[in-house]
KOLBAZA-691328 format. One record per residue (C-alpha): residue in three letters; x, y negated, z negated. Coordinates in pm, whole numbers, plus 50000, padded with zeros to 5 digits. Each point is the difference from the previous one (the first is absolute). Layout:
<recs>
ALAXYZ;...
</recs>
This chain:
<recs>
UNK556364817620979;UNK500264997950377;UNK500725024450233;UNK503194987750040;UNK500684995449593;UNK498825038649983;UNK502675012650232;UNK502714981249868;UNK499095013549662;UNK499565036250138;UNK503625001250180;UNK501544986549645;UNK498485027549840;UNK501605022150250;UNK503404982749938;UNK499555006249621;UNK499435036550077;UNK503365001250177;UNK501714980449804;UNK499265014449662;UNK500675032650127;UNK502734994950188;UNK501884983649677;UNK498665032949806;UNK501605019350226;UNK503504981950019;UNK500155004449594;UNK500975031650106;UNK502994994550213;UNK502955019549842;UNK497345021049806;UNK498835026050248;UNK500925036749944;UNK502055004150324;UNK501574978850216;UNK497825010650310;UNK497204982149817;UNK501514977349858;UNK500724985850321;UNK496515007950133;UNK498194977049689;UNK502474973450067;UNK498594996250371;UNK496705005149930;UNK499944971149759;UNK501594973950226;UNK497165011350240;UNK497264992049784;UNK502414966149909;UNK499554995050368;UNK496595002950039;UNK499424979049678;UNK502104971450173;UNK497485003150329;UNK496804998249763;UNK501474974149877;UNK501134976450255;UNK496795006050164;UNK498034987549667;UNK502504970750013;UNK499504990350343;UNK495835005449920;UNK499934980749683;UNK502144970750190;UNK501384985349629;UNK503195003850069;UNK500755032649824;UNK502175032150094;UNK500645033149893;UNK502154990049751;UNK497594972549867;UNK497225031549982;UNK502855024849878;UNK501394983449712;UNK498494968549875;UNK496135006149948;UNK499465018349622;UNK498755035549977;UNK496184995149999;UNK500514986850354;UNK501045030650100;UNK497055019550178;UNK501855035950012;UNK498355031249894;UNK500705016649662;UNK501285030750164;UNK503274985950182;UNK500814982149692;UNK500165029849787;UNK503495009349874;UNK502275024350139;UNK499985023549725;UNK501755034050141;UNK500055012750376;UNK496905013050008;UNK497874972949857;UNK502074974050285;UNK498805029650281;UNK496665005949880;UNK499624959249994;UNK501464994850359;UNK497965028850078;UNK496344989649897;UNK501024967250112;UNK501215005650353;UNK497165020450114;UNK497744970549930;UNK502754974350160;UNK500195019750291;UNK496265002850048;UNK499614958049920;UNK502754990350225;UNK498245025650276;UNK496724980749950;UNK501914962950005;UNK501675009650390;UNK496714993250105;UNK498734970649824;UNK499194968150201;UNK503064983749819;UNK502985003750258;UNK502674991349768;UNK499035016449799;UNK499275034650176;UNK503314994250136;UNK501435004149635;UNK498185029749872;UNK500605018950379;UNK504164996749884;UNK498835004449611;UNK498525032350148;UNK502725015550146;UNK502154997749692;UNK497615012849769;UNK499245029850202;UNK503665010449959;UNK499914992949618;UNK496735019049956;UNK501535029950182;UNK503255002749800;UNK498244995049638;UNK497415023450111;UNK502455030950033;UNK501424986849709;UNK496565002649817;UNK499595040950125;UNK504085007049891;UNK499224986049646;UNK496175013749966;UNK501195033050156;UNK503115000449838;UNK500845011249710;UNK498085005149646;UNK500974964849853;UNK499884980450323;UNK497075015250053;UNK498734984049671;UNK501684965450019;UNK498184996150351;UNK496955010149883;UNK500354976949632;UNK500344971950269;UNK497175006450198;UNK498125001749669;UNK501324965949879;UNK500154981150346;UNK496495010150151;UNK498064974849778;UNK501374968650187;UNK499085012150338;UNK496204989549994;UNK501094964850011;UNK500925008150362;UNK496525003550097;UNK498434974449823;UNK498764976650221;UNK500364964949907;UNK499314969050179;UNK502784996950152;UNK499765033950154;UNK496474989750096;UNK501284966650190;UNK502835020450170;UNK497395022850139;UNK497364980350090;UNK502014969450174;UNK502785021450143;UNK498665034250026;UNK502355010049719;UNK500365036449814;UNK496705016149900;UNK500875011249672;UNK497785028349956;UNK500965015050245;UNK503815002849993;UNK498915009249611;UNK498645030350173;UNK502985005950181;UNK502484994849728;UNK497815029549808;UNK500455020750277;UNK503584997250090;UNK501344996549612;UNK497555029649931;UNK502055018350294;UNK503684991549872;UNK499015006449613;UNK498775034450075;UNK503065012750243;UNK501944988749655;UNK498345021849776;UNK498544973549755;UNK496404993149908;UNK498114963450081;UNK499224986649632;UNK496614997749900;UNK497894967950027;UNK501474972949777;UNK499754966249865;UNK501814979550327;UNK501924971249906;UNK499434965750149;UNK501134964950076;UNK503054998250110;UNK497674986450333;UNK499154971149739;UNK503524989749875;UNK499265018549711;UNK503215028349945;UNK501375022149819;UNK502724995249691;UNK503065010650207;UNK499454978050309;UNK500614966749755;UNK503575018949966;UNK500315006650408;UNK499134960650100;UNK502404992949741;UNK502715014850091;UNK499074998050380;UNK499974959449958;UNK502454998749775;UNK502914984750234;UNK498334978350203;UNK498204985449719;UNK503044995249819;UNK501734985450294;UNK497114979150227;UNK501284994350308;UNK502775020850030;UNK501365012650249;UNK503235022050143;
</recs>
């Protein structure tokens, strides 16, 4: 690949990772325990919808075939997806979706930190506005992450069941692949080992002020990086793509 090939491959991952998580996130509209959060979910998944939409109409523009967000959104197959395992993961109950946006966020934040001062304008442009957004969203499911660890026997034990199940997808984060080489050695992109360091730190930090324990080491799922997913995401493209693939062209 080129440089230029590598980037536009790296910001479509970064659209997937939006994307897929922002559609997780809006299965839950109507769902939420209390209205209060309900309406907090719904916003925070139209901003990750937004930020998927900048990734990728940035890719577009890069790649110069002729394609758009929706063209990247809803009419390439799963395995073209580039997302990783952990926003794809189901909702399950409350506190597997908080420990998910949780362990997520913290790395988000850190990677959109590191891409405000790539060599890319554009697209240090995007992840400076990404940033802002995800700040908030790391705050809010952060005290939510204490109230449920702190909280009472069985939230206390559903919060720490889905730290359990969800911590084995999170050392795809830092596994460096060439993309995240190119990225960082033609446009001074994240240093992965490094905001692994941080991510320790900080989710270290927010895991003990909830009471719960870090799991041991584990077997860490990969290749969602690849195109290569989990059973349930087949279900999410599905029913993500399901109108405009039924309907090409439409429009209101």
């Amino acid at each position: 690949m080129t440089p230029e090939q590598s980037l536009t491959a790296y910001i479509l991952r970064l659209g997937d990772n939006a994307l897929v998580l922002g559609q997780r996130m809006l299965e839950l509209v109507a769902a939420y325990p209390e209205l209060e959060e309900e309406l907090a979910n719904a916003n925070f998944a139209l901003d990750y919808i937004g930020q998927a939409r900048m990734f990728y109409s940035y890719a577009g523009e890069l790649e110069g075939a002729g394609r758009g967000e929706d063209d990247f959104a809803y009419f390439r197959p799963e395995h073209e997806f580039r997302n990783l395992l952990l926003v794809e993961q189901p909702n399950g109950h409350f506190g597997d979706t908080i420990v998910r946006q949780v362990l997520f966020d913290v790395y988000y934040l850190a990677l959109l930190e590191a891409l405000t001062r790539c060599s890319d304008q554009r697209l240090a442009e995007i992840a400076a506005r990404a940033e802002k957004e995800v700040r908030y969203h790391l705050r809010h499911c952060g005290q939510w992450l204490v109230r449920l660890g702190d909280g009472t026997e069985e939230s206390h034990s559903k919060a720490q069941q889905s730290l359990d199940e969800l911590w084995r997808y999170t050392g795809e984060m830092f596994a460096a692949d060439a993309l995240d080489h190119a990225l960082l050695t033609s446009f001074d992109g994240p240093e992965l080992g490094a905001i692994a360091v941080e991510w320790q730190k900080d989710v270290g930090a927010m895991v003990e002020e909830a009471t719960l324990t870090i799991p041991q080491e584990t077997h860490m799922a990969s290749g969602g990086k690849q195109g290569m997913h989990t059973e349930q995401f087949g279900y999410l493209v599905a029913e993500m793509q399901s109108l405009p693939r039924t309907y090409p062209g439409a429009t209101w």
